[in-house]
N, C-alpha and C positions, 0 to 999 in steps of 0.2 A: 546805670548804677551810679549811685551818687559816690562823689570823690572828698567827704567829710566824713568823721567819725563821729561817735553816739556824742560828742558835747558840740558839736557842729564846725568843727574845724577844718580847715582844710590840708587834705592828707595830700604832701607833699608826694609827686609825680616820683617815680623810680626812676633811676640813673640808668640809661642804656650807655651799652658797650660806644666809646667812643669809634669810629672806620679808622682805619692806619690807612695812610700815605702811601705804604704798599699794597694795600687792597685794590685803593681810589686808580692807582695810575695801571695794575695789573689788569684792574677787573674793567676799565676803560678802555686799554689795547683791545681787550676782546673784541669793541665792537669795530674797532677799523678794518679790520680784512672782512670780515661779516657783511660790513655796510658797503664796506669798495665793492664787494661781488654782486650784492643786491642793487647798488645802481648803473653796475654793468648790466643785468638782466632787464630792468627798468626802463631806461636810458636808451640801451643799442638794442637788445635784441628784437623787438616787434619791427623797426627798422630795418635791420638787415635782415631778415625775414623776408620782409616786402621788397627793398630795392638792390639785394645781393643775393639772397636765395630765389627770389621769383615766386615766394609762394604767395598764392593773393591773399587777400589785406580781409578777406569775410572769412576765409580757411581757418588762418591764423588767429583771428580772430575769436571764434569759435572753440579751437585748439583751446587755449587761454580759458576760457568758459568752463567747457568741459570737465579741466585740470582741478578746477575748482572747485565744482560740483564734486568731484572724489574727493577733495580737502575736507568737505563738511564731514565726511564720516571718519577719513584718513588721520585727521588732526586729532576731531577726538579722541578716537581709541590708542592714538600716540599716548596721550596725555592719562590714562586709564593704563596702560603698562608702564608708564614713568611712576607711579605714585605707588602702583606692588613693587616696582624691584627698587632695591636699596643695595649698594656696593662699597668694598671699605675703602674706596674712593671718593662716596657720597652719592648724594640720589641723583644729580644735575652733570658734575662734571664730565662724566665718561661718556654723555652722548652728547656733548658738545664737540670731545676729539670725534666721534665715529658720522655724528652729522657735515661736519664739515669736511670730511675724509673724500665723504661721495658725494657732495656739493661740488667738489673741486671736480670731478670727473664729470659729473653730467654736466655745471655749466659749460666744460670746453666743449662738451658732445654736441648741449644748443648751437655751439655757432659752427660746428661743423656740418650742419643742416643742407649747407650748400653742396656738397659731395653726393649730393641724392636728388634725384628726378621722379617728376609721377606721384603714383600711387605709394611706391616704395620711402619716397619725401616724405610725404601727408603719416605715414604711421610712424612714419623713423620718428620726426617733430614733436610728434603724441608722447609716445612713450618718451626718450627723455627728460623732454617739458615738465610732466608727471611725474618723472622720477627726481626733477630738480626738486619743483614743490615739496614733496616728501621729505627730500634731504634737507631742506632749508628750515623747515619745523623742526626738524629733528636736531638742529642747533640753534634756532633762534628762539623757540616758547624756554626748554633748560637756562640758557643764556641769562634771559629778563628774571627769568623764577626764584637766580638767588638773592635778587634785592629784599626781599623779604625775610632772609637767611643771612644777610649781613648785616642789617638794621632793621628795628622797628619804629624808632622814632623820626616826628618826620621833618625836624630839621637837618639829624643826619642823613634822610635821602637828600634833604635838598642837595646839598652839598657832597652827597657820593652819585648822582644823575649826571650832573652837567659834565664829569670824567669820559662815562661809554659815550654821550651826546660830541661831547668836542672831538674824540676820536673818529665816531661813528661820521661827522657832519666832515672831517677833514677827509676822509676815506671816499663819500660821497662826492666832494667838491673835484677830487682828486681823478677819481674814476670816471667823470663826468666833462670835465674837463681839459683832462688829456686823453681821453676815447680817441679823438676826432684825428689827433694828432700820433697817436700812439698805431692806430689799425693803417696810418697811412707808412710809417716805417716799420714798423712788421712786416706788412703786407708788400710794399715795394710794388705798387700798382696790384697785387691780388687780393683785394680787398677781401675774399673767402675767408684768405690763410690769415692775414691783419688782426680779425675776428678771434678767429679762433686762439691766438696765442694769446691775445690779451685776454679772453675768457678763463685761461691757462693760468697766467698768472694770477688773475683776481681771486681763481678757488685757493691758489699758492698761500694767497697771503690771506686767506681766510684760515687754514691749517695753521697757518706762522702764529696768527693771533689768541689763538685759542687754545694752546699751549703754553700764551705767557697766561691767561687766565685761569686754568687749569693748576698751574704752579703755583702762583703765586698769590690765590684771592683767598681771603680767608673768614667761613662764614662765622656767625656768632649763634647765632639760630638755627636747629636742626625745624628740614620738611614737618611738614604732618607725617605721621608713621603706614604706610602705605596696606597695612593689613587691615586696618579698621576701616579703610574710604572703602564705600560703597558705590557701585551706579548710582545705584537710585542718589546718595549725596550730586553726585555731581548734575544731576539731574537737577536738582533739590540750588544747586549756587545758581544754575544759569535760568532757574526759572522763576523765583523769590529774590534774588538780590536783584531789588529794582533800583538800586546806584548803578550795580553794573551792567544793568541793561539801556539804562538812559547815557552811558558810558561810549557804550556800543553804537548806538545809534550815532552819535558824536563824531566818535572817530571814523565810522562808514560814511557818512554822508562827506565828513573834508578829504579824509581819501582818495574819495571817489573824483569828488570833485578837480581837486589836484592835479589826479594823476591822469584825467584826461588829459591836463594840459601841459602836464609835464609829460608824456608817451607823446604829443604833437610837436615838443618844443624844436626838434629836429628837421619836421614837416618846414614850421614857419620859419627858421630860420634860415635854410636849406631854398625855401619858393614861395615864401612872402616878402623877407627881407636880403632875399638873393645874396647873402653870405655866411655858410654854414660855419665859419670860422668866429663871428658874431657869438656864439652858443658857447663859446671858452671865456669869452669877455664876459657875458654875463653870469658867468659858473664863477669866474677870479671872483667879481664882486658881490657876491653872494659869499663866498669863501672870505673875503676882506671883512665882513658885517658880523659873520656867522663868530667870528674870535671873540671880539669885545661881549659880544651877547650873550656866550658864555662864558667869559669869564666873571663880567659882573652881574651874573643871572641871579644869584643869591642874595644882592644888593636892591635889583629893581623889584625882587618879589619883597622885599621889607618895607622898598620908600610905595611902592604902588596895589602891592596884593597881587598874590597869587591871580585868584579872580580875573584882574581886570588887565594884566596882561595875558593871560590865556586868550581872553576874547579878543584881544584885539590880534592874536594870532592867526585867530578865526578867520575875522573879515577880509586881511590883508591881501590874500591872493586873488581877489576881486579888482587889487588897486594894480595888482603889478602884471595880473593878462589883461587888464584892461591898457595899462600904457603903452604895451606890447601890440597890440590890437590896433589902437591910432596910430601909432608909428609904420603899420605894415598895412595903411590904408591913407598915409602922407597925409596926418593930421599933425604928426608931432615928427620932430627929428629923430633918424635910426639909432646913431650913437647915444645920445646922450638919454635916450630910453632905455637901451639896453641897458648902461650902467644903471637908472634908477630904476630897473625891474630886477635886477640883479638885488640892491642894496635889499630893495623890498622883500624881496622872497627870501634871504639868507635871514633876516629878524624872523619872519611868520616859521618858515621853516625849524631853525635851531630852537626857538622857545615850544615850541608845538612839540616837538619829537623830544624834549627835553620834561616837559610838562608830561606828557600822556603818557611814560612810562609810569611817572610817579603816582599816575592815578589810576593806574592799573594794580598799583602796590594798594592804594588807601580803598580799593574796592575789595582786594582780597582783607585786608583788616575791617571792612566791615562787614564784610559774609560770617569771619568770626565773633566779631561782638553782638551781630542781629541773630546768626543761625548757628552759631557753634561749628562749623565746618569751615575748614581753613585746607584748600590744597593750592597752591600756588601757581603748580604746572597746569593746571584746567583753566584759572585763566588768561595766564601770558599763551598760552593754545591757542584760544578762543580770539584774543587777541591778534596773534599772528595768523592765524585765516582771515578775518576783519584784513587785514593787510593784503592778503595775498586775493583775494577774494571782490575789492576794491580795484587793485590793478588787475584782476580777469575782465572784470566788468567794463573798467573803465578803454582795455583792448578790443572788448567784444564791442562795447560801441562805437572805438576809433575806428575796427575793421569795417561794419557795415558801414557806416558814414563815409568813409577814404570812397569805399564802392557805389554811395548813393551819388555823389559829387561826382562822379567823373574822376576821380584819381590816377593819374597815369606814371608809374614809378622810374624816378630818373630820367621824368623828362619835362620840358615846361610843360609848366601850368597855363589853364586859361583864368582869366579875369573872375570869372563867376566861380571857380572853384578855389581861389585864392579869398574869395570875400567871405567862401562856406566856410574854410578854414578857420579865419580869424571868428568870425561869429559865434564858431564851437569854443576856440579857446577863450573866451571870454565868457560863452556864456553858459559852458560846464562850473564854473568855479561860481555859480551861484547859487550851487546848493549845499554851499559854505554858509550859508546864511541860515540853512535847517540848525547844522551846529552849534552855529551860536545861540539861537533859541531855546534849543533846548539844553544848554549850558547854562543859561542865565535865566529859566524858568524852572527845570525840576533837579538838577543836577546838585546835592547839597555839600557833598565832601569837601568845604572850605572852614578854613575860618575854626571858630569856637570846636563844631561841630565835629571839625575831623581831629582838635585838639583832645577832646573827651572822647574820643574811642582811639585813642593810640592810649592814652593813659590807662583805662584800665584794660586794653591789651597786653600791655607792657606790664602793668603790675600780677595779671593774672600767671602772665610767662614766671615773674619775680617769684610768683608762690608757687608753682609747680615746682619748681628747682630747689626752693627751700624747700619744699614736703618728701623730691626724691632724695635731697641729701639727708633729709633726717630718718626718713625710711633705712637708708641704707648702714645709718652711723648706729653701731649697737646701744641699748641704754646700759645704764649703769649697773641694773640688776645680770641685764645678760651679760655683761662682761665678769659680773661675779662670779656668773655659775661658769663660765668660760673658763676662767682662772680657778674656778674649781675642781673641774672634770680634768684639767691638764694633771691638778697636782695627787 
């Protein structure tokens, strides 16, 4: 639709609600306990799995797979009952408290895993595992869904993302960081119990967060109205929005890629660079990086584009398991890698997870302006299986791999299987290089392009609300007869 009126003018963009300062720092807390629990799950648990519960590394594996296989129907029909019920709390907020309610219980359940043997292990792990999944959707798609619900325009996401991101990225570092450190005083040599408390508190402070978010975020934008979505629509976004399908494939393929290497990072550093404590150092300076990048996140996307630091989010983890790689085959010195894979990954990391939310937003605004269907929950859903789904795959292949190599848990390594090691972690994150492809070949939501479909999304929002106010303001003749029938 063009943005000139009949003498060819150009019709000035409508004013979106500016965010408050209580929104940005409310609705940002959310994702810190969120994000600490998800990279405790991430992080430790496929590990302690393998070298504290004893379950083998293809089992577990599998497990993971599996889990996810049920997410592909599990998440959607999540997201198909999020969009019928509406509560005079809102369509998002109240299963954000009740997702993370039983997040907090089944993570501590994962790592309690170690209190079971057998056959009785292998289903105990299942079901949990599965019930984690479930619960983590059932706070994490609501969670992302109200950006759309607080802003429509997209310089105020810019600037309302990098909030849940620096939370979400401190939570991470944090979680990641002092794991190693945290399950050894817990634990008191029972690494079991270590686990399991810190699983404990992660869901803790997933409850804690989502309570200041719940209180205090305040949307501007009501959902799509959930009686009118149809199947068949949701059908209709994930099979015709071919933004958000070239989206998908983006985000799957760096994922994936990633998170094989980040599920190994405890392998290498643990029995290629024989010191697990190594993996805090490169977590600090990743955390040290991860500040300034969002703070002036809003800065580099004005002096460079959007664009063109996304991509280069893209390639980066090619640069940082690769110097991780030489270093644990004595090309390059251990320290001073560690910190420059650290520095690296905390840039690629913060801008990517800061980035892809917001273009999760600018696909749901153009399902609206291409297909007239706009439901939010379908696809930050769609989204968070992409995630979860990513890290299944990317376990299912660490398992069989750990098992094709010779992997032998907690104990040395042979040469050849230290070499398989590194050649994985370096040479999963090259299919980082899909992403960017097809980022910088079909992917258009930049630029000009996503400017003209927030405008007349925004002006269409502008005229429904002027057409309900004037519906609803009586005219002048029915206030007559109004004032007639009284007298």
């Amino acid at each position: 639709m063009s943005n000139t009126d009949i003498n060819g003018k150009e019709i000035p963009a409508p004013i979106a609600p500016k965010v408050s300062m209580q929104t940005k720092l409310s609705y940002g807390f959310g994702s810190f306990g969120k994000d600490f629990s998800l990279c405790v799950v991430n992080t430790f648990l496929f590990f302690y799995l393998t070298d504290v519960a004893k379950v083998p590394a293809t089992i577990a594996g599998v497990i993971f797979l599996v889990a996810r296989v049920w997410d592909t129907i599990n998440d959607f029909l999540f997201a198909l009952i999020v969009t019928k019920v509406n509560t005079r709390w809102g369509k998002y907020k109240p299963w954000l408290i009740a997702g993370n309610l039983l997040q907090c219980f089944f993570l501590a359940a994962c790592f309690c895993t170690h209190m079971f043997e057998g056959t009785t292990q292998i289903v105990y792990l299942a079901v949990v595992y599965i019930c984690w999944g479930m619960s983590y959707t059932i706070c994490d798609a609501p969670f992302w869904s109200l950006v759309p619900c607080i802003t429509l325009d997209k310089h105020e996401r810019e600037g309302l993302l990098p909030y849940p991101r620096f939370a979400a990225t401190i939570g991470n570092y944090l979680a990641a960081g002092l794991g190693v450190y945290a399950v050894a005083l817990f634990g008191q040599g029972d690494d079991g119990f270590g686990y399991a408390v810190y699983g404990l508190i992660a869901g803790l402070l997933a409850i804690a967060s989502a309570l200041v978010t719940c209180k205090w975020t305040e949307q501007n934008y009501a959902p799509a109205e959930g009686e009118t979505f149809k199947l068949s629509d949701a059908f209709t976004i994930i099979t015709k929005n071919k933004q958000f399908i070239f989206f998908i494939v983006i985000a799957l393929c760096f994922v994936i890629g990633t998170g094989v290497s980040q599920s190994l990072n405890l392998y290498i550093y643990k029995y290629c660079l024989h010191d697990a404590s190594l993996f805090s150092v490169m977590q600090l300076w990743a955390g040290i990086v991860t500040i300034p990048s969002i703070v002036f996140f809003t800065v580099l996307v004005r002096i460079f584009s959007r664009k063109l630091i996304f991509a280069l989010a893209l390639i980066l983890p090619l640069l940082y398991s690769g110097v991780i790689a030489m270093a644990g085959w004595g090309m390059l010195p251990v320290y001073p890698s560690v910190v420059a894979s650290g520095i690296i990954f905390g840039f690629s990391n913060s801008i990517y997870w800061i980035l892809v939310f917001i273009m999760v937003a600018d696909c749901v605004d153009f399902g609206d302006y291409r297909l007239g269907l706009r439901s939010e929950i379908i696809y930050y859903s769609l989204h968070t299986l992409v995630i979860k789904c990513s890290g299944a795959i990317a376990s299912a292949f660490l398992g069989v791999y750990l098992s094709w190599i010779n992997y032998l848990p907690d104990q040395e390594q042979t040469q050849e299987t230290i070499d398989s090691m590194l050649s994985f972690y370096f040479g999963a994150t090259l299919i980082c290089v899909v992403s960017l492809v097809v980022y910088l070949t079909v992917y258009h939501l930049n630029g000009d392009t996503l400017d003209k479909i927030q405008r007349e999304i925004t002006r269409r929002k502008m005229e429904k609300l002027t057409a309900d106010a004037v519906a609803q303001e009586p005219s002048a003749i029915e206030k007559q007869m109004l004032n007639a029938a009284k007298n």
